[in-house]
N, C-alpha and C positions, 0 to 999 in steps of 0.2 A: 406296647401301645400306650400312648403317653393318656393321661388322666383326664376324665370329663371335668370340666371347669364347670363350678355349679355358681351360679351369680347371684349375687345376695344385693346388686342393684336393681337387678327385676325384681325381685322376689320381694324386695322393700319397695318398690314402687306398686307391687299389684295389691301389697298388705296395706297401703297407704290412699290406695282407689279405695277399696273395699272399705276404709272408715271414714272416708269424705264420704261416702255414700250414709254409712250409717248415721253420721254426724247430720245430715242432711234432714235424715227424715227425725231423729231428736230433736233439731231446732224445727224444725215444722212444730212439731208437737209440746213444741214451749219449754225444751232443757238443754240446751248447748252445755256440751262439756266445756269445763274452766280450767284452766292450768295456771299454777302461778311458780315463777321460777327466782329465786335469792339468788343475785349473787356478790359478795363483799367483796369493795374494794375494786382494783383494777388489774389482776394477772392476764396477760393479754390470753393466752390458748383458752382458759376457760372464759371469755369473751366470745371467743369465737366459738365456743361449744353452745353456750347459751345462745348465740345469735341464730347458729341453727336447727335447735330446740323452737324457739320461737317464731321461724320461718315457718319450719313446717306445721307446725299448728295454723300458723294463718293459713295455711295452702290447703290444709285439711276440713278449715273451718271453726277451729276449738277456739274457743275464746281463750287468750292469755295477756298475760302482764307481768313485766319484769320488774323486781324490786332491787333499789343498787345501794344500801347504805355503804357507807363511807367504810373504809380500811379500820378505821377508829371504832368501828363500834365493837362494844360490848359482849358478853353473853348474854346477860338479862336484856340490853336491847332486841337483841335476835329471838329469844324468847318470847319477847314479849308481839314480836312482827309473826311469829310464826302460831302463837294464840290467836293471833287476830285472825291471820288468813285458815285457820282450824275452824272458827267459828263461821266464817260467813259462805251462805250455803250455796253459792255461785259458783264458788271454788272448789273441784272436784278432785285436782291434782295439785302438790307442793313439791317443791324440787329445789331443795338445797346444794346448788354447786359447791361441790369441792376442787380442791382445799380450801376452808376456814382459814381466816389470819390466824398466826401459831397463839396469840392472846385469849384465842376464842374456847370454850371447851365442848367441840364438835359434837363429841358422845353426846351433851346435853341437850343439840340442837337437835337433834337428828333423832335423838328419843321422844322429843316435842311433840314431831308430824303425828299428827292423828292417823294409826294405820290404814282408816278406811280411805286415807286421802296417798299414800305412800307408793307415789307412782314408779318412785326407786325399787321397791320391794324388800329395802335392806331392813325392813323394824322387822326387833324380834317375834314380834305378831303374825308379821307375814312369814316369816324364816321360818313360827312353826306352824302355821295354816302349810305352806309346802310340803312339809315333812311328816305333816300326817294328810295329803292332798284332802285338805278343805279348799273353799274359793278365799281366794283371796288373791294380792298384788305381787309377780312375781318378778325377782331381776331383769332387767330388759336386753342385755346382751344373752345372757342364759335360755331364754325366752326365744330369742334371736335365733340360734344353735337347734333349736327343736321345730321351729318353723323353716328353716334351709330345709333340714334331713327331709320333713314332713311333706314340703311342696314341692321336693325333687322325689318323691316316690322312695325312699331310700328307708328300709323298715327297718324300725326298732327293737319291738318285740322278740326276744329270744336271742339276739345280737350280744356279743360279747363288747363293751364300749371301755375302754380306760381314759381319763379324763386327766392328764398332767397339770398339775397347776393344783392348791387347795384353798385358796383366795375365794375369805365372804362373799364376795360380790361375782366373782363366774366360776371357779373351780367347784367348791359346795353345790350353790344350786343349780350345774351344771349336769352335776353326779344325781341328786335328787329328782330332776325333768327326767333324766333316761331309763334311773329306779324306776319312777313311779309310771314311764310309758315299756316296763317291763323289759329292761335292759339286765345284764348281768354286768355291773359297772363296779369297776376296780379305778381308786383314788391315787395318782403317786404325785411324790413332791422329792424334794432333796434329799429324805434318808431313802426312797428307796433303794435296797439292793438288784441290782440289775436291770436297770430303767428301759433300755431296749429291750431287751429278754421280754418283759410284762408288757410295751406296747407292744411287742409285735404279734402278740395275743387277741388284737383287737381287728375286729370287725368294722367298731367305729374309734377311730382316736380322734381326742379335742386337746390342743394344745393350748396353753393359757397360762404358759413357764413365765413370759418377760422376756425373753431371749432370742437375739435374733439366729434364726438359722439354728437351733439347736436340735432339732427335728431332724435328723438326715435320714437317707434311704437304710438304715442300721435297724432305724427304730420300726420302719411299715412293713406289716404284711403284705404282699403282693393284690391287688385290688381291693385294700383298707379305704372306708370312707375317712378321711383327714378334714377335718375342720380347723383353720387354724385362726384362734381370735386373739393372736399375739400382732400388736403394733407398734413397732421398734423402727427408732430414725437412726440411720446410719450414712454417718458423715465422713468414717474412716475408710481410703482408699484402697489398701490392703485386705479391708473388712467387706468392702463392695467384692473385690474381686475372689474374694474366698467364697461370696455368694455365688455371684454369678460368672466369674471368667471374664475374661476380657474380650472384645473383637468377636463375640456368639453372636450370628446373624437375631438367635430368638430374643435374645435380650439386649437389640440395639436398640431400641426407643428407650430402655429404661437406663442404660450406659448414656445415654444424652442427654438426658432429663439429668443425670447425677453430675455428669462434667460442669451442667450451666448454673444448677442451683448448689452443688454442692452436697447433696445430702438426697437421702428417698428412703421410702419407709417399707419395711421387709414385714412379715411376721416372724413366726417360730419355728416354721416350717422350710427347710432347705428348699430352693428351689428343683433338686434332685428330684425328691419327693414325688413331681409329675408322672415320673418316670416307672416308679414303682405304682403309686394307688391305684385306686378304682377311680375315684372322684374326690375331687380337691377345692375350697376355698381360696378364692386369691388372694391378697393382700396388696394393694387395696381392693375394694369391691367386691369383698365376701361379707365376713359379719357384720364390719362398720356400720352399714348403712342399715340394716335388720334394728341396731340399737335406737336408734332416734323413732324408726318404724312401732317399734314396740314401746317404746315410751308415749307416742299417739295410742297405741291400742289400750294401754295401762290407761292412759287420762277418761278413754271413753268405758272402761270395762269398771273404772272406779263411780264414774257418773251415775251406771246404772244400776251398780250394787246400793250405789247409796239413797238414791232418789225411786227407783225403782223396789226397789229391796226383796232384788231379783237372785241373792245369792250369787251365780258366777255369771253367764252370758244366755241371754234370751233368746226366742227363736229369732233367726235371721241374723242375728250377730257377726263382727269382722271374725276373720280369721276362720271359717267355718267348716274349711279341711284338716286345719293346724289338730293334732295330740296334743294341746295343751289345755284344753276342755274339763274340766272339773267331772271327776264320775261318782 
């Protein structure tokens, strides 16, 4: 029986209701959340990342404003831009896109954000509020992962979870959301010994390698929840059809889509995969969309830690099913 497809475009659509709502009755009451987003220079993808960062704030209601200095600038420029927006208390969230021009010294900038504003999650403030579950600001794609499992009914507690991938930014605090919502979570990455062997151990696996299609039906236990927040464009023809086969009636919309544009983006997960899990992510419109979702929830969850000094979420709060609740 092929795999429940769990859709992470609803789910970011109904998490994105739920904080237009809350946003709603805060700007009633005189505190719209601010977000403000950096970003240097002109790499067009993150152009387009930023563009729909700042979409959906407008859609949501968040107040934002894009800051674009030139390719030229500085560290102590960036420094000095990210002081400013530290200080002024309108501004709830900061978001520095990466990549930095390579002149820049990233570490420096990104240590700047005042954590109480760090709607990335990535300061080591919040890294260790996580890891000893204080409130604080946590990764928005990792965040994402815990809010799927949580709004598809899919329990955590007591579940055996292995987490592939050990990257800052989703492997780690991937592993620490499923700790701390009482997972029994095992880490791999490239030394481990016998990688299938240890995910096929899991109850829940998150993929998060880089790798398109490295996932195959080798690594899943037979009705495993598979999350896969791997997003990998694949342009090689050989490389499509090792995905997906050629002339499969289930994957003729996506064989056309590749013939016209050339190229379509897989995650980590084999499409095999179906075939064995319980419930599956798709790629696209699995986690993608969760990420930008939860970068709204960060801007309004930092609003009212900060103006509020509400500690994590107050009564009535977004997200009000989600296990990522501070205990």
């Amino acid at each position: 029986m092929a795999a429940k497809i769990l859709d992470g475009t609803k789910i970011a659509s109904d998490i994105r209701s739920e904080i237009a709502t809350e946003v709603k009755a805060m700007a009633a009451a005189g505190m719209r959340p601010g977000l403000a987003v950096v970003l240097v220079g002109h790499n067009p993808a993150s152009e387009i990342y930023v563009r729909g960062k700042v979409k959906a704030s407008e859609e949501v209601g968040i107040y934002s404003e894009q800051h674009t200095p030139p390719e030229t600038a500085t560290t102590n420029e960036l420094l000095a831009l990210v002081e400013d927006l530290n200080r002024r208390d309108e501004i709830d969230g900061i978001l520095v896109q990466l990549p930095l021009p390579s002149h820049v010294d990233a570490k420096r900038i990104l240590m700047a954000v005042d954590p109480a504003k760090d709607v990335d999650g990535f300061h080591p403030v919040n890294v260790g509020f996580l890891s000893t579950q204080r409130p604080g600001l946590v990764p928005c794609t990792p965040a994402g992962v815990i809010e799927i499992l949580s709004r598809s009914n899919i329990p955590i507690a007591g579940r055996e979870a292995v987490v592939v991938g050990r990257s800052d930014i989703v492997g780690k605090p991937a592993a620490m959301l499923l700790l701390n919502a009482n997972a029994t979570v095992t880490v791999c990455h490239s030394k481990t010994h016998d990688l299938p062997a240890v995910c096929r151990r899991a109850d829940i696996l998150v993929a998060a390698i880089g790798r398109a299609g490295m996932i195959t039906r080798d690594f899943v236990k037979p009705g495993a929840t598979v999350i896969d927040v791997g997003m990998n464009k694949v342009s090689d023809a050989a490389e499509f059809q090792r995905l997906f086969g050629s002339g499969l009636e289930k994957h003729a919309q996506r064989e056309a889509t590749f013939r016209k544009k050339g190229s379509t983006l897989v995650g980590d997960v084999h499409p095999e995969v179906a075939e064995v899990a319980g419930a599956l992510t798709p790629v696209p419109g699995g986690v993608g969309p969760l990420t930008i979702a939860m970068l709204m929830y960060n801007t309004v969850k930092a609003a009212k830690m900060r103006r509020q000094g509400s500690g994590a979420r107050g009564e009535g709060s977004v997200g009000a099913r989600s296990v990522l609740a501070e205990r």
